[in-house]
mmCIF file as gemmi writes it, N, C-alpha and C atoms, coordinates in Angstrom:
data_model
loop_
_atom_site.group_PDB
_atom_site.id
_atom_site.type_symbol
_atom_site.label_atom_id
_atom_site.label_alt_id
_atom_site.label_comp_id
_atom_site.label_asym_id
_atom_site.label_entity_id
_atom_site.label_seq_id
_atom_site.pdbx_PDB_ins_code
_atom_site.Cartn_x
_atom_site.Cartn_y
_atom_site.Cartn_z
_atom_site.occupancy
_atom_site.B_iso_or_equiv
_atom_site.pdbx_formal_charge
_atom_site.auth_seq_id
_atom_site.auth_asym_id
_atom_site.pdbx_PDB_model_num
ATOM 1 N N . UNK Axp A 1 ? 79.405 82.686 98.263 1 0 ? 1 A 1
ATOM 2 C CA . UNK Axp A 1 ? 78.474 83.175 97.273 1 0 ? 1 A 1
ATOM 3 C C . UNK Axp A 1 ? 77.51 82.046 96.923 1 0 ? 1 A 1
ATOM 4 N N . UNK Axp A 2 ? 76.174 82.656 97.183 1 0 ? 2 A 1
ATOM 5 C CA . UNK Axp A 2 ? 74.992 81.449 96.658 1 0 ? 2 A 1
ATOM 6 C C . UNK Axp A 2 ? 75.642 80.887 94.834 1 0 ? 2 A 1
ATOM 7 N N . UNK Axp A 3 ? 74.946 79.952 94.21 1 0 ? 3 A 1
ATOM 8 C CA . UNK Axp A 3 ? 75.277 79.358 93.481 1 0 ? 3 A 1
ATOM 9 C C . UNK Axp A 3 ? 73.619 79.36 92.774 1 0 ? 3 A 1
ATOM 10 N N . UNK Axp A 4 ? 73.589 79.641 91.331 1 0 ? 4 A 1
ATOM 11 C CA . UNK Axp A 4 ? 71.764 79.983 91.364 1 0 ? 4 A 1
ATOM 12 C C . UNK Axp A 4 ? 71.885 79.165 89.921 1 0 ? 4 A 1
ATOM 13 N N . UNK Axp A 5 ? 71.352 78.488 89.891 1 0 ? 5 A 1
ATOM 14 C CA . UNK Axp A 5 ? 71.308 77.603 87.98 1 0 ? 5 A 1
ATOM 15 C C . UNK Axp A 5 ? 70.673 78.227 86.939 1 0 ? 5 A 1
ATOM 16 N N . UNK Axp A 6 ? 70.028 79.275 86.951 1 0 ? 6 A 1
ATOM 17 C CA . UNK Axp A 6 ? 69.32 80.003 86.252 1 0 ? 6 A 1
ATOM 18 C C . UNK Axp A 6 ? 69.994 81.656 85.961 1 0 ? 6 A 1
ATOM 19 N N . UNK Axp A 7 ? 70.819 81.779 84.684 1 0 ? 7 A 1
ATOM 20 C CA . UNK Axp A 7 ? 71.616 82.908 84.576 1 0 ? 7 A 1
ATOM 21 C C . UNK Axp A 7 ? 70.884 84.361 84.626 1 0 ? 7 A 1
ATOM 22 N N . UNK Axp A 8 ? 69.728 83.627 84.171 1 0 ? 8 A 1
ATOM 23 C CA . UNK Axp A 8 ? 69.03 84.675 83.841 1 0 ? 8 A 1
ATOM 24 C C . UNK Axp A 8 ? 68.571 85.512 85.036 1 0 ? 8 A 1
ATOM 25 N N . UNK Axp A 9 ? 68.839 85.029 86.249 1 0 ? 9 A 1
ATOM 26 C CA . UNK Axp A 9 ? 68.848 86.178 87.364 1 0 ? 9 A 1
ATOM 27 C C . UNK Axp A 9 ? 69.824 86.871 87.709 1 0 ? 9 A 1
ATOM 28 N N . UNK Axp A 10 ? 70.77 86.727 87.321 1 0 ? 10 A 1
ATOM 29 C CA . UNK Axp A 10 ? 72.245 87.623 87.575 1 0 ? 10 A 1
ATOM 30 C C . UNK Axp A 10 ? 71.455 89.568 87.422 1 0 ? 10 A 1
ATOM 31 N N . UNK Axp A 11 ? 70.958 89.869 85.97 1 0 ? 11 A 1
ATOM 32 C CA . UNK Axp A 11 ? 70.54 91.257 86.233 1 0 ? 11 A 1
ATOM 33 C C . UNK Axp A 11 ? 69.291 91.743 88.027 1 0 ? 11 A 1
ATOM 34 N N . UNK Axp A 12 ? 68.726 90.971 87.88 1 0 ? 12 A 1
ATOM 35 C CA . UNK Axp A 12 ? 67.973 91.241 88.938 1 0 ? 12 A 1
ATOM 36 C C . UNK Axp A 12 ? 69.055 91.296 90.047 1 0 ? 12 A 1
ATOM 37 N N . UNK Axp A 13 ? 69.767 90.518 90.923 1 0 ? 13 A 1
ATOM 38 C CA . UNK Axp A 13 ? 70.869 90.533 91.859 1 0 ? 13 A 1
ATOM 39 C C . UNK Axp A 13 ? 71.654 91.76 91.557 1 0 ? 13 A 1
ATOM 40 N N . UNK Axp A 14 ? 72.196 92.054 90.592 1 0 ? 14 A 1
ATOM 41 C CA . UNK Axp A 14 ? 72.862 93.202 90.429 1 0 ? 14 A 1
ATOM 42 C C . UNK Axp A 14 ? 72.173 94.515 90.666 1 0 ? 14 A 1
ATOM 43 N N . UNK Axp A 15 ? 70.927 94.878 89.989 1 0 ? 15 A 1
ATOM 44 C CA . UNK Axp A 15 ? 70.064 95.705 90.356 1 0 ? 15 A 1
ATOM 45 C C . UNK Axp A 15 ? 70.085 95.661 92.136 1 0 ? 15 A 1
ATOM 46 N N . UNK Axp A 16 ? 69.845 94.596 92.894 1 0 ? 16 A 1
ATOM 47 C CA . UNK Axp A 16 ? 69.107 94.482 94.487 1 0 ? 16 A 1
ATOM 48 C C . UNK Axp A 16 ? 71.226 95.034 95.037 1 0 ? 16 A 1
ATOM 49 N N . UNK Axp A 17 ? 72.002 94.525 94.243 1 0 ? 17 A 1
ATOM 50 C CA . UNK Axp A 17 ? 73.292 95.13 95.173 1 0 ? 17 A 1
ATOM 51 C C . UNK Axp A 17 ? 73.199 96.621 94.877 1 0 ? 17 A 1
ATOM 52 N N . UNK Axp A 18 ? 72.928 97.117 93.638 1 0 ? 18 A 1
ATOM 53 C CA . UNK Axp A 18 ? 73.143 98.576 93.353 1 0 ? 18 A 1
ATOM 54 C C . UNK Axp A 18 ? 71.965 99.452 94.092 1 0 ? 18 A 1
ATOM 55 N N . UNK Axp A 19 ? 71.319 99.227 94.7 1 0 ? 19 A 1
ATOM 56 C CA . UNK Axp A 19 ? 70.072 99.785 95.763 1 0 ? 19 A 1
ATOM 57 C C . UNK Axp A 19 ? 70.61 99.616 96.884 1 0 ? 19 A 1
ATOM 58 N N . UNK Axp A 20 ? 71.09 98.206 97.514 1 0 ? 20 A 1
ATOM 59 C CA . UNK Axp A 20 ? 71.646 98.394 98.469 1 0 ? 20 A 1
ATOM 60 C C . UNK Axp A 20 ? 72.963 99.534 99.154 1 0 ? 20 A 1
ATOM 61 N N . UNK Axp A 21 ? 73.682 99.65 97.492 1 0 ? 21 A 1
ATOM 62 C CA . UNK Axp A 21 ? 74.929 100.427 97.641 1 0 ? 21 A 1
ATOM 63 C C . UNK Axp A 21 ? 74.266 101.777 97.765 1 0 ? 21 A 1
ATOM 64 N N . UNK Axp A 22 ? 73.679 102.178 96.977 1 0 ? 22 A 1
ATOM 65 C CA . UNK Axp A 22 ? 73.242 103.314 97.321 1 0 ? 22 A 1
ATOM 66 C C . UNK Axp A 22 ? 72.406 103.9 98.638 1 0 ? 22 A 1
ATOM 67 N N . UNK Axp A 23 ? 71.756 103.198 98.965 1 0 ? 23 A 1
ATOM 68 C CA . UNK Axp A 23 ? 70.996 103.512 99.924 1 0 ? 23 A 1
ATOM 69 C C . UNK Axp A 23 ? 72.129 103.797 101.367 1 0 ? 23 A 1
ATOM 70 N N . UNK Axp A 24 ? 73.369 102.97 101.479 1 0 ? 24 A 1
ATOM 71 C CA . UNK Axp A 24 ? 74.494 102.91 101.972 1 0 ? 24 A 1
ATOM 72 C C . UNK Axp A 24 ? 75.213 104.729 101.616 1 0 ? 24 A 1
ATOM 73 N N . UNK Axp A 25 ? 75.124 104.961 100.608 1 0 ? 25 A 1
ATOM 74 C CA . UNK Axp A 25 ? 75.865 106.075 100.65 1 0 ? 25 A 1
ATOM 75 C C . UNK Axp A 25 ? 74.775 107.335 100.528 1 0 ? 25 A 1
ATOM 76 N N . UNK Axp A 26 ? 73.579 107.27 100.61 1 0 ? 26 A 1
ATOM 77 C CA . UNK Axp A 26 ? 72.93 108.248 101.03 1 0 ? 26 A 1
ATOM 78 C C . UNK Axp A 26 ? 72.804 108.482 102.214 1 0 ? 26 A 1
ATOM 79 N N . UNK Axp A 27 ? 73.055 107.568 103.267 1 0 ? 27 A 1
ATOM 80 C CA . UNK Axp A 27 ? 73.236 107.411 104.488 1 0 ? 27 A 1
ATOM 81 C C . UNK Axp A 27 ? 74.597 108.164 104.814 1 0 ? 27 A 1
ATOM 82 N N . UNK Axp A 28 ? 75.36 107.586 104.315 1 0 ? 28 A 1
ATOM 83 C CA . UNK Axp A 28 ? 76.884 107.783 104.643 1 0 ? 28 A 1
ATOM 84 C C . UNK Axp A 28 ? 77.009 109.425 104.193 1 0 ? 28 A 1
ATOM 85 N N . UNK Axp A 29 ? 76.289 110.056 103.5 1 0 ? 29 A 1
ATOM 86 C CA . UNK Axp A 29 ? 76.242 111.16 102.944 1 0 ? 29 A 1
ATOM 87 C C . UNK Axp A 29 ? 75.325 112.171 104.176 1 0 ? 29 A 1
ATOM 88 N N . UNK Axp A 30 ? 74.275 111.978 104.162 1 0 ? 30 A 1
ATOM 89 C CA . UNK Axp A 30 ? 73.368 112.421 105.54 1 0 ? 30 A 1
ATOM 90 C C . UNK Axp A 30 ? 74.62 112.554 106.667 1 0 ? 30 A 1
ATOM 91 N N . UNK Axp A 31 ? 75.055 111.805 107.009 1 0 ? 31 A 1
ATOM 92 C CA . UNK Axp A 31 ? 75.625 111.694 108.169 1 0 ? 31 A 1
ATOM 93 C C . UNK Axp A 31 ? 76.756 113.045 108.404 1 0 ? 31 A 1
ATOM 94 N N . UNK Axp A 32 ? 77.39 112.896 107.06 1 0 ? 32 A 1
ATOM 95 C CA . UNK Axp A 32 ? 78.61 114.197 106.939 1 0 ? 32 A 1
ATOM 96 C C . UNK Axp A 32 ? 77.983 115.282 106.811 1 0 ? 32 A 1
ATOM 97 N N . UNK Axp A 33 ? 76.749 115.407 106.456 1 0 ? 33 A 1
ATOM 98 C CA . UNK Axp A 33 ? 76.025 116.96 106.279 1 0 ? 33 A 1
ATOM 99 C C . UNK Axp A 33 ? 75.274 117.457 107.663 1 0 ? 33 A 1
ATOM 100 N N . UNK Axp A 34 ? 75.07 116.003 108.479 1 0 ? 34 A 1
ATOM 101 C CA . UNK Axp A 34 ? 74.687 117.066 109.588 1 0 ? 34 A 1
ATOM 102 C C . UNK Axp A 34 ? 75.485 117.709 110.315 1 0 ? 34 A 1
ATOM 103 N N . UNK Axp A 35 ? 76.622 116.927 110.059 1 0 ? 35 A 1
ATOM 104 C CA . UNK Axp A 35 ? 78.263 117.932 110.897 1 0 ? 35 A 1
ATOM 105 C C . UNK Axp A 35 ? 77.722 119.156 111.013 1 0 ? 35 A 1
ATOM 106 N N . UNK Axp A 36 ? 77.869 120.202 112.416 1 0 ? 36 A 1
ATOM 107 C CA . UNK Axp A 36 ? 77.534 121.859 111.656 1 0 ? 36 A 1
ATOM 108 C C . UNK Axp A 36 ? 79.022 122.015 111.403 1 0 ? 36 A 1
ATOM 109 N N . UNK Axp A 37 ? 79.331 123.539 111.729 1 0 ? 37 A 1
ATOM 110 C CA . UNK Axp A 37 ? 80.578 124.39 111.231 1 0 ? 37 A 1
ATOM 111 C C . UNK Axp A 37 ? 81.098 124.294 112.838 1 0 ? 37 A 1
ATOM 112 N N . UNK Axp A 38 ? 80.733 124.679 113.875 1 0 ? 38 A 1
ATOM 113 C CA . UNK Axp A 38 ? 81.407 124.125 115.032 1 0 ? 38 A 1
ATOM 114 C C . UNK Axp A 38 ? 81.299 122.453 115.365 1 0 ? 38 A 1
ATOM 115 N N . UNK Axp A 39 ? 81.061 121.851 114.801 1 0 ? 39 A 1
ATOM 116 C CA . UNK Axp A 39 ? 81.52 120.8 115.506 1 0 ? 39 A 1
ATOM 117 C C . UNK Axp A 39 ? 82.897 119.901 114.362 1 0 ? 39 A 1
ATOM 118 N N . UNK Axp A 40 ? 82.525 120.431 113.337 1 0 ? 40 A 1
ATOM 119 C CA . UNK Axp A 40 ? 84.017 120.47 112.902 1 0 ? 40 A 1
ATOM 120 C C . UNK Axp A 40 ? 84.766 121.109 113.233 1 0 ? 40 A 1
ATOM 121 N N . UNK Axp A 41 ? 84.607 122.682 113.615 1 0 ? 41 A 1
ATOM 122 C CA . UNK Axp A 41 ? 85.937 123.041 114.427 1 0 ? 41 A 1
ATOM 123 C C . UNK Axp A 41 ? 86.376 121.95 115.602 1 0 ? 41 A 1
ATOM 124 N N . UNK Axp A 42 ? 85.848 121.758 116.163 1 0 ? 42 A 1
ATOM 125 C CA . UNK Axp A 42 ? 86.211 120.841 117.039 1 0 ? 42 A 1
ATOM 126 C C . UNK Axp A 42 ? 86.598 119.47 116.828 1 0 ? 42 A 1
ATOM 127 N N . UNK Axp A 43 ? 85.913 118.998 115.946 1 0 ? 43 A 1
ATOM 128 C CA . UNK Axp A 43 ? 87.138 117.74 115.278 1 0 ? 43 A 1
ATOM 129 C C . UNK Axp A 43 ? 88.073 118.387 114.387 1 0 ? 43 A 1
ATOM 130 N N . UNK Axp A 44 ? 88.307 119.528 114.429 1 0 ? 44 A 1
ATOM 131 C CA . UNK Axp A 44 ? 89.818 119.915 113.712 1 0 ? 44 A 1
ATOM 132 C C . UNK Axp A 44 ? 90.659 119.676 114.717 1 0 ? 44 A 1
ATOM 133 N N . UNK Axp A 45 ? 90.366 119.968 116.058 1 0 ? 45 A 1
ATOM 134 C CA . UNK Axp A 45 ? 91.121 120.032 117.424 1 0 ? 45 A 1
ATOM 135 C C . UNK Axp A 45 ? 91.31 118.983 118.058 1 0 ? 45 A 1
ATOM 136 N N . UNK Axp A 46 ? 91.013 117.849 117.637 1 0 ? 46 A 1
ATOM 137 C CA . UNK Axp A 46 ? 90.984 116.197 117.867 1 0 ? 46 A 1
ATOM 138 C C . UNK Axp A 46 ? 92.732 115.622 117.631 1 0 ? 46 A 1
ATOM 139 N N . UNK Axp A 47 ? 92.577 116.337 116.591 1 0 ? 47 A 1
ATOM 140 C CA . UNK Axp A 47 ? 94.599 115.81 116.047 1 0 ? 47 A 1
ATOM 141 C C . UNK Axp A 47 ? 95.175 116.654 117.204 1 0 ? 47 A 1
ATOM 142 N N . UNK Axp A 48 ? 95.918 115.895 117.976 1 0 ? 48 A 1
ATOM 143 C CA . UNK Axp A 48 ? 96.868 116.074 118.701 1 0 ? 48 A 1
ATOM 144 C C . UNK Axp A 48 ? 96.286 115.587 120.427 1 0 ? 48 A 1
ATOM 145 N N . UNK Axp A 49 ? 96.849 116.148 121.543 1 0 ? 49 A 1
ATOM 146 C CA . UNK Axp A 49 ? 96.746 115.8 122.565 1 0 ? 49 A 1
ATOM 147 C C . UNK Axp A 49 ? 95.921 116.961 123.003 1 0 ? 49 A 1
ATOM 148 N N . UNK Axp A 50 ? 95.036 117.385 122.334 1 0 ? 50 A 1
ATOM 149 C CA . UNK Axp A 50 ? 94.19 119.076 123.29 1 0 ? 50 A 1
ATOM 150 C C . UNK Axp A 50 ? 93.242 118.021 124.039 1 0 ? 50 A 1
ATOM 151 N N . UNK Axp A 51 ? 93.389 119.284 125.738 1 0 ? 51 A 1
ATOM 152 C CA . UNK Axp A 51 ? 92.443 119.134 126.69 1 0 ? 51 A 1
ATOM 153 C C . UNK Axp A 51 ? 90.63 119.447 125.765 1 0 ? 51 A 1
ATOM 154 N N . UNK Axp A 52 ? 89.712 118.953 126.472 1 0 ? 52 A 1
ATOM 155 C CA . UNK Axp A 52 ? 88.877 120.083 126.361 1 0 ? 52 A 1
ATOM 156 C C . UNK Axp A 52 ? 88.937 121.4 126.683 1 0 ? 52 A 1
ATOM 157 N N . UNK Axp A 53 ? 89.866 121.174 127.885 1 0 ? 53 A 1
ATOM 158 C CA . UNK Axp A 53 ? 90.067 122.663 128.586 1 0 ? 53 A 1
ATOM 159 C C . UNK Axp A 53 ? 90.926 123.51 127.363 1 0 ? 53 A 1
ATOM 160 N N . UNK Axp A 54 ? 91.814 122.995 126.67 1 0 ? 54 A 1
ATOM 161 C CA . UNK Axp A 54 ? 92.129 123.693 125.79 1 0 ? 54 A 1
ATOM 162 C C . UNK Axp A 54 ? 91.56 124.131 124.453 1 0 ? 54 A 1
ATOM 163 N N . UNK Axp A 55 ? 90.722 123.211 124.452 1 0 ? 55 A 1
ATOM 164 C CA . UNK Axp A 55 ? 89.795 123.349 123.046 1 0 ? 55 A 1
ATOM 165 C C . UNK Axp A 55 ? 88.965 124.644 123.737 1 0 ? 55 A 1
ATOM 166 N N . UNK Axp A 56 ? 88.497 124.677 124.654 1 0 ? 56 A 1
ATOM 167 C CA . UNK Axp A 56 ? 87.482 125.903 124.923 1 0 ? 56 A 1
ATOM 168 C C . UNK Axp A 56 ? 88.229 127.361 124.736 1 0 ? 56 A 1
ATOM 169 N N . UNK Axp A 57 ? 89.368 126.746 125.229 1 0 ? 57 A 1
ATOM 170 C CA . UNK Axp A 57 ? 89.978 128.334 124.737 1 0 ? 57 A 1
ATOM 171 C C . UNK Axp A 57 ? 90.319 128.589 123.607 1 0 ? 57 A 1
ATOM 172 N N . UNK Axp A 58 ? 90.522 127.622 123.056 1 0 ? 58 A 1
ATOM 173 C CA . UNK Axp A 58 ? 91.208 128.19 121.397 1 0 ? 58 A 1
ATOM 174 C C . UNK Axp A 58 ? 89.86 128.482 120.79 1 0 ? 58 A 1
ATOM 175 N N . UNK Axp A 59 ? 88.608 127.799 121.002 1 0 ? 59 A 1
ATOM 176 C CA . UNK Axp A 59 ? 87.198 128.431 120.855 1 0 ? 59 A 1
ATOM 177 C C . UNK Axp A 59 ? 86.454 128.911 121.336 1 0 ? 59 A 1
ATOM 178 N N . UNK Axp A 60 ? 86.936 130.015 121.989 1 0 ? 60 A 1
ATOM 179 C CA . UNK Axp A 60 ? 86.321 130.518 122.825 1 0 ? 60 A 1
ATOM 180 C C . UNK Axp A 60 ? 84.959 130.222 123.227 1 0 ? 60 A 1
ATOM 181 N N . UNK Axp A 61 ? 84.231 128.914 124.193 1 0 ? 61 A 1
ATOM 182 C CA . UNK Axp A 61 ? 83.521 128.861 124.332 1 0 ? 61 A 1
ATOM 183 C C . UNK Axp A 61 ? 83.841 128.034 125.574 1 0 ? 61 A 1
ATOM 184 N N . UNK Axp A 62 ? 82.625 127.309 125.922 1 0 ? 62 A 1
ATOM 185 C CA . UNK Axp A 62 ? 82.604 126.718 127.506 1 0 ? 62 A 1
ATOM 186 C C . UNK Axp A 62 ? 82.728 125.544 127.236 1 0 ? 62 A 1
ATOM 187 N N . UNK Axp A 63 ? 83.412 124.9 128.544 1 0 ? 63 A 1
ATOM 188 C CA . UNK Axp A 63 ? 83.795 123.573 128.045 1 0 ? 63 A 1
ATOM 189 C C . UNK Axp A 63 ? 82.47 122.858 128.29 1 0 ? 63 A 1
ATOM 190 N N . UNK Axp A 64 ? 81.578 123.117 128.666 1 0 ? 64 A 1
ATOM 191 C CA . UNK Axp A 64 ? 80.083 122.44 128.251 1 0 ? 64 A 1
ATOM 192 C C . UNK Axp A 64 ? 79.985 122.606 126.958 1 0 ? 64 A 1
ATOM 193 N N . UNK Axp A 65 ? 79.933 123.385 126.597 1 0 ? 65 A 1
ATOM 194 C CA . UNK Axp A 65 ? 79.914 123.579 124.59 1 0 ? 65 A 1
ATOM 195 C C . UNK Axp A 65 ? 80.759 122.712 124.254 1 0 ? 65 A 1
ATOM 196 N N . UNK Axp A 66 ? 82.401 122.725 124.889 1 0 ? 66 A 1
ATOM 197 C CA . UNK Axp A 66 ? 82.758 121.613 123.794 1 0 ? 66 A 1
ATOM 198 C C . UNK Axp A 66 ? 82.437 120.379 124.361 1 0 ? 66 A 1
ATOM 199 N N . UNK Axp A 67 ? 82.121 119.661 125.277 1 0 ? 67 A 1
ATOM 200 C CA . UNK Axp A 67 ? 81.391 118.202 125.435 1 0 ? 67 A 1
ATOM 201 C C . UNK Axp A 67 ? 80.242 117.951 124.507 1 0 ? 67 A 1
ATOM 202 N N . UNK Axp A 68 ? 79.75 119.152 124.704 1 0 ? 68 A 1
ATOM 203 C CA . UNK Axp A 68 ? 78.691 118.573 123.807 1 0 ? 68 A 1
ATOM 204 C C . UNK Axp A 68 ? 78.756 118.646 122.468 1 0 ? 68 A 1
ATOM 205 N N . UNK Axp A 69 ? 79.498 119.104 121.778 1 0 ? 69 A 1
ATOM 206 C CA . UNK Axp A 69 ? 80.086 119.154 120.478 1 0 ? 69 A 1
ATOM 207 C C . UNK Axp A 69 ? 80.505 117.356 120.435 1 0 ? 69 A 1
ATOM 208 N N . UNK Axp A 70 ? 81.797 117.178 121.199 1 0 ? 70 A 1
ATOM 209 C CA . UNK Axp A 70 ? 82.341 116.1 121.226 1 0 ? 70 A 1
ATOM 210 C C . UNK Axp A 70 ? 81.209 115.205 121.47 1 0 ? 70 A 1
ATOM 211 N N . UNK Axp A 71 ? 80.404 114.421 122.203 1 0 ? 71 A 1
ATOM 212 C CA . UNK Axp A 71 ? 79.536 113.87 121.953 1 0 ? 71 A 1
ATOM 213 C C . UNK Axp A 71 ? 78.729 113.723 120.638 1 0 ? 71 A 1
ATOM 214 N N . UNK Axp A 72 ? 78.199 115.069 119.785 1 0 ? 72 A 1
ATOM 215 C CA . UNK Axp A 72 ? 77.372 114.757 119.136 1 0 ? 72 A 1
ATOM 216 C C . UNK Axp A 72 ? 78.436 114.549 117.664 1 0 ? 72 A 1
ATOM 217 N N . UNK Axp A 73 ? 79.406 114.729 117.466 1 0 ? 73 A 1
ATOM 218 C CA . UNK Axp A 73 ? 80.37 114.379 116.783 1 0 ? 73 A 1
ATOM 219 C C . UNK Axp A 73 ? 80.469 112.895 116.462 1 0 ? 73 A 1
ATOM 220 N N . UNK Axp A 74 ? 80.372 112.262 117.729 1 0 ? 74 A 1
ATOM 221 C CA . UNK Axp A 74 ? 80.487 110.714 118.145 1 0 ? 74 A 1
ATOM 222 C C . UNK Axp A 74 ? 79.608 110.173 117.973 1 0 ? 74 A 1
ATOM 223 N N . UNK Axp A 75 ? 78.232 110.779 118.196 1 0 ? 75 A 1
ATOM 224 C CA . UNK Axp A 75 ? 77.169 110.683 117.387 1 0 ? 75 A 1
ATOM 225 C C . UNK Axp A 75 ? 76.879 110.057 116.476 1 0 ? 75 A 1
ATOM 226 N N . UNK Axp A 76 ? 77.074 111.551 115.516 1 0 ? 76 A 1
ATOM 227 C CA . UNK Axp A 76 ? 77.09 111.599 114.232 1 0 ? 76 A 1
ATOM 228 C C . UNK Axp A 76 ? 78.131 110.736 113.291 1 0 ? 76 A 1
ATOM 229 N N . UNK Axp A 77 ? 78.941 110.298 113.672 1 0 ? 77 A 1
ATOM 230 C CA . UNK Axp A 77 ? 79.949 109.902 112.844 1 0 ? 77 A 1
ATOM 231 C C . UNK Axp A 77 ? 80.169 108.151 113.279 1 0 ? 77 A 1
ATOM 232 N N . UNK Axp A 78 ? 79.306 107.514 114.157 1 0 ? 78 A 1
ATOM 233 C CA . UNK Axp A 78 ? 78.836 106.503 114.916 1 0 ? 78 A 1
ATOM 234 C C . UNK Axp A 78 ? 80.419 106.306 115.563 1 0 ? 78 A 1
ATOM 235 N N . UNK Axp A 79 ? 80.973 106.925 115.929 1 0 ? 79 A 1
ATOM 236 C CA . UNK Axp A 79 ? 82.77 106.502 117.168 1 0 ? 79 A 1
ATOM 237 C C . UNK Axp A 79 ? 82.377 106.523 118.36 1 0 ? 79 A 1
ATOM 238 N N . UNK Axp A 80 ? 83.895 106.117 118.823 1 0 ? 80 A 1
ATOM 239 C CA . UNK Axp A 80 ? 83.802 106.249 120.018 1 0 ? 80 A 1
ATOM 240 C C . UNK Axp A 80 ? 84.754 106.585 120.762 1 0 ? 80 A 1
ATOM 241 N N . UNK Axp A 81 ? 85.527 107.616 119.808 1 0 ? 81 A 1
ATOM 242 C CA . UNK Axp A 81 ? 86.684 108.016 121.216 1 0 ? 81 A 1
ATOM 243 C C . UNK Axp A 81 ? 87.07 108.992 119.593 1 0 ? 81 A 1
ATOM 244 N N . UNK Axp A 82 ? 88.53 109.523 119.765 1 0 ? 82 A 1
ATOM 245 C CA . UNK Axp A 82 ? 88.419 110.372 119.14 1 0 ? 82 A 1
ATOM 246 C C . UNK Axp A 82 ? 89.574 109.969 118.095 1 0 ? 82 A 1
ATOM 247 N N . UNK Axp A 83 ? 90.221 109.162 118.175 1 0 ? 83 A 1
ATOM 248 C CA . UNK Axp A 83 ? 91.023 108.64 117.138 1 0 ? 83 A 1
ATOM 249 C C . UNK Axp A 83 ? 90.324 107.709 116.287 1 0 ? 83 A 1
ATOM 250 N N . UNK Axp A 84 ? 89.027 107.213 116.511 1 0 ? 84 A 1
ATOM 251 C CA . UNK Axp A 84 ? 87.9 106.761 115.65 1 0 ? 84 A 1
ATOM 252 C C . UNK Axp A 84 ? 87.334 107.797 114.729 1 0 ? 84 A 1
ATOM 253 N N . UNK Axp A 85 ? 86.839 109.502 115.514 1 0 ? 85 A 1
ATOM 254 C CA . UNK Axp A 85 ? 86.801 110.387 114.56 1 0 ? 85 A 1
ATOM 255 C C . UNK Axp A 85 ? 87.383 110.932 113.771 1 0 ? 85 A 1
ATOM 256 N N . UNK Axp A 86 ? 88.461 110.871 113.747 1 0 ? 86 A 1
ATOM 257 C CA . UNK Axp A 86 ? 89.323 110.878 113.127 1 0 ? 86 A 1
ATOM 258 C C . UNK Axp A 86 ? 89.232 110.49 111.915 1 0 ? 86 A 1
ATOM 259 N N . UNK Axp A 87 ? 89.71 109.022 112.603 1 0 ? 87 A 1
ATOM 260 C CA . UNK Axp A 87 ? 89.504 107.746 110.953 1 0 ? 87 A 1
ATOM 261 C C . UNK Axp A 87 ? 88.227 108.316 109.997 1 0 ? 87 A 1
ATOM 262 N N . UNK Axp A 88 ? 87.076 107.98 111.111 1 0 ? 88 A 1
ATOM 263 C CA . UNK Axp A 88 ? 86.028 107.978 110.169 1 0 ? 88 A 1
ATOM 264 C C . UNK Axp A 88 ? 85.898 109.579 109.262 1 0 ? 88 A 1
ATOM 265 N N . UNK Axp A 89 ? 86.578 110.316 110.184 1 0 ? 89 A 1
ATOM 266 C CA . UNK Axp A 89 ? 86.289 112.182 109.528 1 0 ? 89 A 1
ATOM 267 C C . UNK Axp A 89 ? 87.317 111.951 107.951 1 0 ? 89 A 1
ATOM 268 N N . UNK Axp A 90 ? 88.448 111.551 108.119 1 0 ? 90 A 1
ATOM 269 C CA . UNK Axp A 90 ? 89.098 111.303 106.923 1 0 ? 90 A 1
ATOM 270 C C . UNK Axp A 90 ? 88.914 110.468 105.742 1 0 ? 90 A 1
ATOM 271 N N . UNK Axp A 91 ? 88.182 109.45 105.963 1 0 ? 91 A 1
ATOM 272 C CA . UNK Axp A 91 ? 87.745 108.631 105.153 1 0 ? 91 A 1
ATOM 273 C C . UNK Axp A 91 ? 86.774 109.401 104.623 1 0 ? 91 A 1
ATOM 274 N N . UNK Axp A 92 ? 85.701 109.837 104.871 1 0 ? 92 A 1
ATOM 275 C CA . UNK Axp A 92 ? 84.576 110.882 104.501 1 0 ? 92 A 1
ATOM 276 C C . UNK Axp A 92 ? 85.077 112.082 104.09 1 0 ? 92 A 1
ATOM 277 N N . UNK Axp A 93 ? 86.446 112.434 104.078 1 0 ? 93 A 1
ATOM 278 C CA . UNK Axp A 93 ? 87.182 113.635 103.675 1 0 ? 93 A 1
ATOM 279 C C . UNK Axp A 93 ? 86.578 114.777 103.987 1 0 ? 93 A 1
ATOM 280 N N . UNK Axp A 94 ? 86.477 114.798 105.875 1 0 ? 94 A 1
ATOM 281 C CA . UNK Axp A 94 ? 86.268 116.06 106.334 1 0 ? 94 A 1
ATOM 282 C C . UNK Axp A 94 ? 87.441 116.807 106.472 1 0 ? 94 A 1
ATOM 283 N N . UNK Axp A 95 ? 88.544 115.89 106.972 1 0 ? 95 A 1
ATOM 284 C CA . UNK Axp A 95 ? 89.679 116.682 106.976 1 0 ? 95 A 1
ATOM 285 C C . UNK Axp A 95 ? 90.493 116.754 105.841 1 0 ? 95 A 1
């Protein structure tokens, strides 16, 4: 921590952390709202050992749909594999 001889800047510093924090969680906020409604289904399907091949069937869709779900998931949530989405989906209390 810098060391500043003049107390009288402590409010200003506090103000420049509380902008920073925020600007941090408007971000962090953006990020969970672009989730749609399928691509959280599909990080619901992350817990455990499912294929894609199995994710397409339990959602009925093509497993091109779910890659690309999974990708933009990874995306969105800046991971990189799926026990990262995870973390990060719970911490953000998607799940």
């Amino acid at each position: 921590m810098e060391a500043y001889p003049d107390a009288g800047i402590l409010p200003t510093l506090l103000e420049r952390q509380e902008r920073e924090l925020n600007k941090r969680r408007r971000r962090e906020t953006a990020l969970t709202e672009e989730l749609t409604a399928r691509e959280l289904a599909v990080l619901r399907l992350f817990d455990g050992e499912r294929s894609h091949r199995q994710m397409e069937e339990s959602l009925y869709v093509s497993i091109n749909t779910v890659k690309t779900h999974v990708k933009s998931i990874y995306r969105k949530l800046g991971v990189s594999s799926r026990d990262e989405a995870l973390t990060r989906a719970r911490e953000k209390a998607l799940l």
